[in-house]
SESE-212404 format. One record per residue (C-alpha): x, y, z; residue number from 1; residue in three letters. Coordinates in steps of 0.05 Angstrom, whole numbers. Layout:
<atoms>
ATOM      c1      c2      c3    n  res
ATOM       X       Y       Z  NUM  Ala
...
</atoms>
This chain:
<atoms>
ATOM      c1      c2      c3    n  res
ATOM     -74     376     377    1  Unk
ATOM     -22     328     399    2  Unk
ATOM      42     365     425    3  Unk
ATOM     103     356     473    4  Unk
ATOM     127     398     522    5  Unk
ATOM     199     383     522    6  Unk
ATOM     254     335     479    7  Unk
ATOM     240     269     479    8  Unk
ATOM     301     204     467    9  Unk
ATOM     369     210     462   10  Unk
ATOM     397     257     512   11  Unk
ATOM     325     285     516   12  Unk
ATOM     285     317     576   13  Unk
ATOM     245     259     578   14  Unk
ATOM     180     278     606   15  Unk
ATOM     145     218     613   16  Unk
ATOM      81     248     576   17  Unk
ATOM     124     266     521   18  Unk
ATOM     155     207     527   19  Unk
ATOM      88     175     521   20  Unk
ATOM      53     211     466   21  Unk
ATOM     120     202     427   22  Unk
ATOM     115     125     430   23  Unk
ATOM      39     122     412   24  Unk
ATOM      56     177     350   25  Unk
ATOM     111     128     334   26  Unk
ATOM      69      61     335   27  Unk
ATOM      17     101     293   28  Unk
ATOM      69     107     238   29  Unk
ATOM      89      49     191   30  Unk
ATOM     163      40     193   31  Unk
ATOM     193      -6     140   32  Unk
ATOM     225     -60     180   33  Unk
ATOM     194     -47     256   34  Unk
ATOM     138     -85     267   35  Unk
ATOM     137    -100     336   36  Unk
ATOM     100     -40     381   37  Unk
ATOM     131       4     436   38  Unk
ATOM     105      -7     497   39  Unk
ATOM      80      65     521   40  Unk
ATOM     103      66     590   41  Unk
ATOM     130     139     580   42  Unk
ATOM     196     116     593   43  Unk
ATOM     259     124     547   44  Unk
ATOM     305      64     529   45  Unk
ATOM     341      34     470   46  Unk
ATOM     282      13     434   47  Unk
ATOM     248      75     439   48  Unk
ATOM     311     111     417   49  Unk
ATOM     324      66     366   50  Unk
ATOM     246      79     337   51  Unk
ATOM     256     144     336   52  Unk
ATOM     327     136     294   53  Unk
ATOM     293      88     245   54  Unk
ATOM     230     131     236   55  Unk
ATOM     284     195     221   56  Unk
ATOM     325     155     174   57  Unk
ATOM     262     123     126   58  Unk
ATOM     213     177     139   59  Unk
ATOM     249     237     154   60  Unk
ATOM     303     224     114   61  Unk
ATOM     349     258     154   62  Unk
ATOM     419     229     138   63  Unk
ATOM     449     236     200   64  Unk
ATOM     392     216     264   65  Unk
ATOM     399     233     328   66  Unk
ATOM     348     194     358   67  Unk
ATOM     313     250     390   68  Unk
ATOM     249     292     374   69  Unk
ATOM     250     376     392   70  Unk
ATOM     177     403     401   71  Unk
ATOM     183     450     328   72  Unk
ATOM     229     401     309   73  Unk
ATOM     227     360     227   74  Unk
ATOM     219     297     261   75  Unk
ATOM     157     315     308   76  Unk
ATOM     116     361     251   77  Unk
ATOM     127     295     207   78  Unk
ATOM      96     239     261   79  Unk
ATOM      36     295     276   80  Unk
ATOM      33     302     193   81  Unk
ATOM      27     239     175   82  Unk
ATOM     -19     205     233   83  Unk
ATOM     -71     267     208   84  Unk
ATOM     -77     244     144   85  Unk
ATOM     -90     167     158   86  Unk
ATOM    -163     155     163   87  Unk
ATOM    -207      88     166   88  Unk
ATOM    -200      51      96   89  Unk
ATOM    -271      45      93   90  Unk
ATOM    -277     121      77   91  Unk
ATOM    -236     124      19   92  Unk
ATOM    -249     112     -58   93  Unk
ATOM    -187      96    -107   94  Unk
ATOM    -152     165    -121   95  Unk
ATOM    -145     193    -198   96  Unk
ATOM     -75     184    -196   97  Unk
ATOM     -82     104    -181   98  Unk
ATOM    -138      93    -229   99  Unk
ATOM     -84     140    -284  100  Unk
ATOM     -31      91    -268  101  Unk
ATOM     -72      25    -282  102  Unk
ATOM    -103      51    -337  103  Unk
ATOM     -31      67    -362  104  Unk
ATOM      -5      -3    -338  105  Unk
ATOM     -58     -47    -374  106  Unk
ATOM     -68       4    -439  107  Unk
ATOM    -136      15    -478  108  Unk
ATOM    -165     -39    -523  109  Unk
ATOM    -222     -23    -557  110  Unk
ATOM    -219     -91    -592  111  Unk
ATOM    -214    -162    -564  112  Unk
ATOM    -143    -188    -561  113  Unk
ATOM    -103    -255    -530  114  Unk
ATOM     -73    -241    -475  115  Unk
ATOM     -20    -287    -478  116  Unk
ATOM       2    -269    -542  117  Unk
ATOM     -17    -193    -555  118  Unk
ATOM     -59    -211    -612  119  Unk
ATOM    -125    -191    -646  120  Unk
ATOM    -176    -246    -643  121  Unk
ATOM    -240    -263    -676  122  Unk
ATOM    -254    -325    -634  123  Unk
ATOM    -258    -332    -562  124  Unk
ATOM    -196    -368    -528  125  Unk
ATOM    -181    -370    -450  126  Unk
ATOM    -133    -313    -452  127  Unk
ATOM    -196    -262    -491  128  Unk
ATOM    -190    -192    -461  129  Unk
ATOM    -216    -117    -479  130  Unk
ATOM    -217     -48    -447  131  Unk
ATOM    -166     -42    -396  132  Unk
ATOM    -146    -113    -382  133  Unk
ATOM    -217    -138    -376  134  Unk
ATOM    -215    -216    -383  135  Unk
ATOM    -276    -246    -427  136  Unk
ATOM    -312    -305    -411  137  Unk
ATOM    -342    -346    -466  138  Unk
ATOM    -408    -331    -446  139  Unk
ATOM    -392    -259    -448  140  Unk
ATOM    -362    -265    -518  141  Unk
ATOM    -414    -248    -557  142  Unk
ATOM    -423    -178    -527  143  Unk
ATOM    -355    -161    -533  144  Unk
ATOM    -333    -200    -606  145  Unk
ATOM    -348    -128    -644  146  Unk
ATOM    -304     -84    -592  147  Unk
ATOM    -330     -34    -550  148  Unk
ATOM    -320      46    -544  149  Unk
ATOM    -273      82    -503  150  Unk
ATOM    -327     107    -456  151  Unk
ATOM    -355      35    -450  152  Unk
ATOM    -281       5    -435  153  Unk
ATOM    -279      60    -373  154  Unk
ATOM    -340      44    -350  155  Unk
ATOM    -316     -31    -352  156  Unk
ATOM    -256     -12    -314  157  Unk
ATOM    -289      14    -258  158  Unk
ATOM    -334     -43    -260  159  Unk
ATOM    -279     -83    -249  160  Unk
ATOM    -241     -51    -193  161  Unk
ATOM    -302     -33    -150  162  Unk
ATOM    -293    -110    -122  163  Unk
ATOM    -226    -102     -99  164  Unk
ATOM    -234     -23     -69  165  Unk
ATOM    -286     -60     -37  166  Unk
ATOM    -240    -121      -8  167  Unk
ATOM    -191     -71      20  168  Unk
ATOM    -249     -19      46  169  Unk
ATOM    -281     -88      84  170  Unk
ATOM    -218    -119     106  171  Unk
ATOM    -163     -67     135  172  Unk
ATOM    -191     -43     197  173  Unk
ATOM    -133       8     222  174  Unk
ATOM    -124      85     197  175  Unk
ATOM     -88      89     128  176  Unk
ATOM     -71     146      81  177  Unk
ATOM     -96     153      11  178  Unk
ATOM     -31     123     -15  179  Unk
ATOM     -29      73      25  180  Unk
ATOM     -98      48       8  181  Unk
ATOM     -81      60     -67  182  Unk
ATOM     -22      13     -64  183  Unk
ATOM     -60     -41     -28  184  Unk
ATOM    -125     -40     -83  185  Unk
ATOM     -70     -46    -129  186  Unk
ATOM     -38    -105     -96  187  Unk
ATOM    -110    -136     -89  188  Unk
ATOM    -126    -120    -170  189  Unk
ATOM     -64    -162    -182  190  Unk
ATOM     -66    -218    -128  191  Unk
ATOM    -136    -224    -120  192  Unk
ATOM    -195    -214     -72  193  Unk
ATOM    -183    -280     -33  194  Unk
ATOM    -101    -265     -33  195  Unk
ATOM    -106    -210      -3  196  Unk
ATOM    -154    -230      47  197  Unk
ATOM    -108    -286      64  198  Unk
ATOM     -46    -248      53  199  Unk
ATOM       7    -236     116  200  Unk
ATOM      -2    -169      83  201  Unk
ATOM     -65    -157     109  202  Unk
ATOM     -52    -185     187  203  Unk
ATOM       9    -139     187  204  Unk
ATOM     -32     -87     171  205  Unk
ATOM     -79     -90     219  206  Unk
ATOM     -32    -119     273  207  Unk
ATOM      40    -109     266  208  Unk
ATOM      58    -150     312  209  Unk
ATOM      25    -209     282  210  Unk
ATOM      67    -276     274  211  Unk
ATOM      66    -285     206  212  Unk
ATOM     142    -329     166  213  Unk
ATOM     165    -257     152  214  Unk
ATOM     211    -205     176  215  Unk
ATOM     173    -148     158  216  Unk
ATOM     114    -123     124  217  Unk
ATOM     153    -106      64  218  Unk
ATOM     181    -172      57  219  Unk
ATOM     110    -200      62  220  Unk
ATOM      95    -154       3  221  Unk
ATOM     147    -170     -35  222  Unk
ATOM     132    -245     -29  223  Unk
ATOM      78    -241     -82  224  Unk
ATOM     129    -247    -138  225  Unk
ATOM     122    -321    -169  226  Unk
ATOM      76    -330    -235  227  Unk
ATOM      62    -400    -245  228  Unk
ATOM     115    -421    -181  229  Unk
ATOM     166    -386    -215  230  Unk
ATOM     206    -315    -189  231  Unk
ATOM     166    -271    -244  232  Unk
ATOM     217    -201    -261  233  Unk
ATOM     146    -173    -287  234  Unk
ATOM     120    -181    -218  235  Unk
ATOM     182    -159    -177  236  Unk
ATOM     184     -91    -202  237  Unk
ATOM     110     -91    -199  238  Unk
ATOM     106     -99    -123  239  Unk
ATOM     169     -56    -119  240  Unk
ATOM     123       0    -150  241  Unk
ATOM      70      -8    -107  242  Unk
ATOM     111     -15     -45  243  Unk
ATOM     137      68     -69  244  Unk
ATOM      57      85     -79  245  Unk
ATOM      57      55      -5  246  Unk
ATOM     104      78      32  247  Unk
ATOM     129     150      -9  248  Unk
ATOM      68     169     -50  249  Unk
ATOM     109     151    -108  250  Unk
ATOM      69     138    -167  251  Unk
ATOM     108     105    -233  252  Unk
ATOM      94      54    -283  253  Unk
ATOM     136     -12    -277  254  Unk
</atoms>
């Protein structure tokens, strides 16, 4: 059970095991905006101090920080919280509450529709869907032309998001929490299996100090917000929403 001794940053004790353990709990946590590592040397200086103000102020919420972390203290019982809960992504399967949300997002259609335009079909056109936002090929048209039942369009569903629990299962390889991996199989469902593998999303991820042409991880996440090479309002509050399920556990319909 991790645990300090003594106060650690801004007019601290300092104890350079504290000190340590404080920069490693820190570097274990995602804060929006920091992306570069501590160096765990056990010693306290402004960027250690400043860590611990930034991780108080986004995580903590406290509105005044003080840049330093007691041993019973808000700020310490939140970095042991949350680095408990984060576990290898491989381990973990889409949670109700994400699979609620899409299914709320894309909306139940027992019968084929365009798309494009919201409209019932009787032909197959590029933009044929059914179930929860299933696309049809043409050579799938024929088993779809009559509609399907409710029970069939979940079973669809899952179907379709096993391939991208599966691309974020196969491709993250640090420890994430169940919201976090939630947000990012959402991400993937929208972007795509080869997007996300590509994405500066994923190298933050797994190395936040990656050199990537953003500022942050939450700029890189933000980035995917152009339909057809134009700024898409649909997609900015989408990635907005995910970026909540991310980093608060916030889960709410754009």
């Amino acid at each position: 059970m991790d645990k300090i001794i003594a106060s650690v940053g801004n007019n601290g004790k300092n104890q350079a095991a504290d000190v340590a353990l404080i920069q490693k709990l820190l570097n274990d946590n995602k804060i929006t905006g920091e992306i570069t590592p501590l160096k765990i040397d056990g010693k306290v200086g402004d960027k250690t101090i400043k860590r611990i103000e930034a991780f108080q102020k986004r995580i903590v919420f406290m509105p005044l920080p003080d840049g330093r972390v007691e041993p019973n203290g808000k700020t310490f019982k939140k970095l042991t919280a949350i680095r408990s809960t984060a576990k290898a992504a491989n381990i973990y399967n889409l949670s109700k509450k994400a699979v609620d949300l899409l299914q709320a997002i894309e909306t139940l259609a027992t019968k084929p529709y365009d798309d494009q335009t919201s409209l019932d079909i009787t032909e197959w056109v590029k933009g044929a869907t059914i179930g929860y936002g299933h696309l049809i090929s043409k050579t799938d048209w024929p088993k779809y032309k009559d509609g399907l039942t409710a029970v069939d369009a979940l079973n669809l569903f899952n179907e379709d998001l096993a391939p991208f629990v599966n691309t974020v299962k196969s491709n993250v390889k640090t420890n994430i929490t169940q919201n976090e991996f939630d947000a990012l199989v959402i991400l993937t469902f929208n972007i795509g299996e080869k997007g996300f593998g590509e994405s500066s999303v994923l190298k933050l991820i797994n190395n936040p100090s990656a050199k990537t042409t953003y500022a942050s991880l939450e700029a890189a996440w933000k980035a995917w917000n152009k339909s057809d090479g134009r700024i898409n309002n649909g997609l900015i509050n989408r990635r907005k929403a995910e970026w909540n399920i991310y980093t608060k556990g916030i889960y709410q319909r754009w």
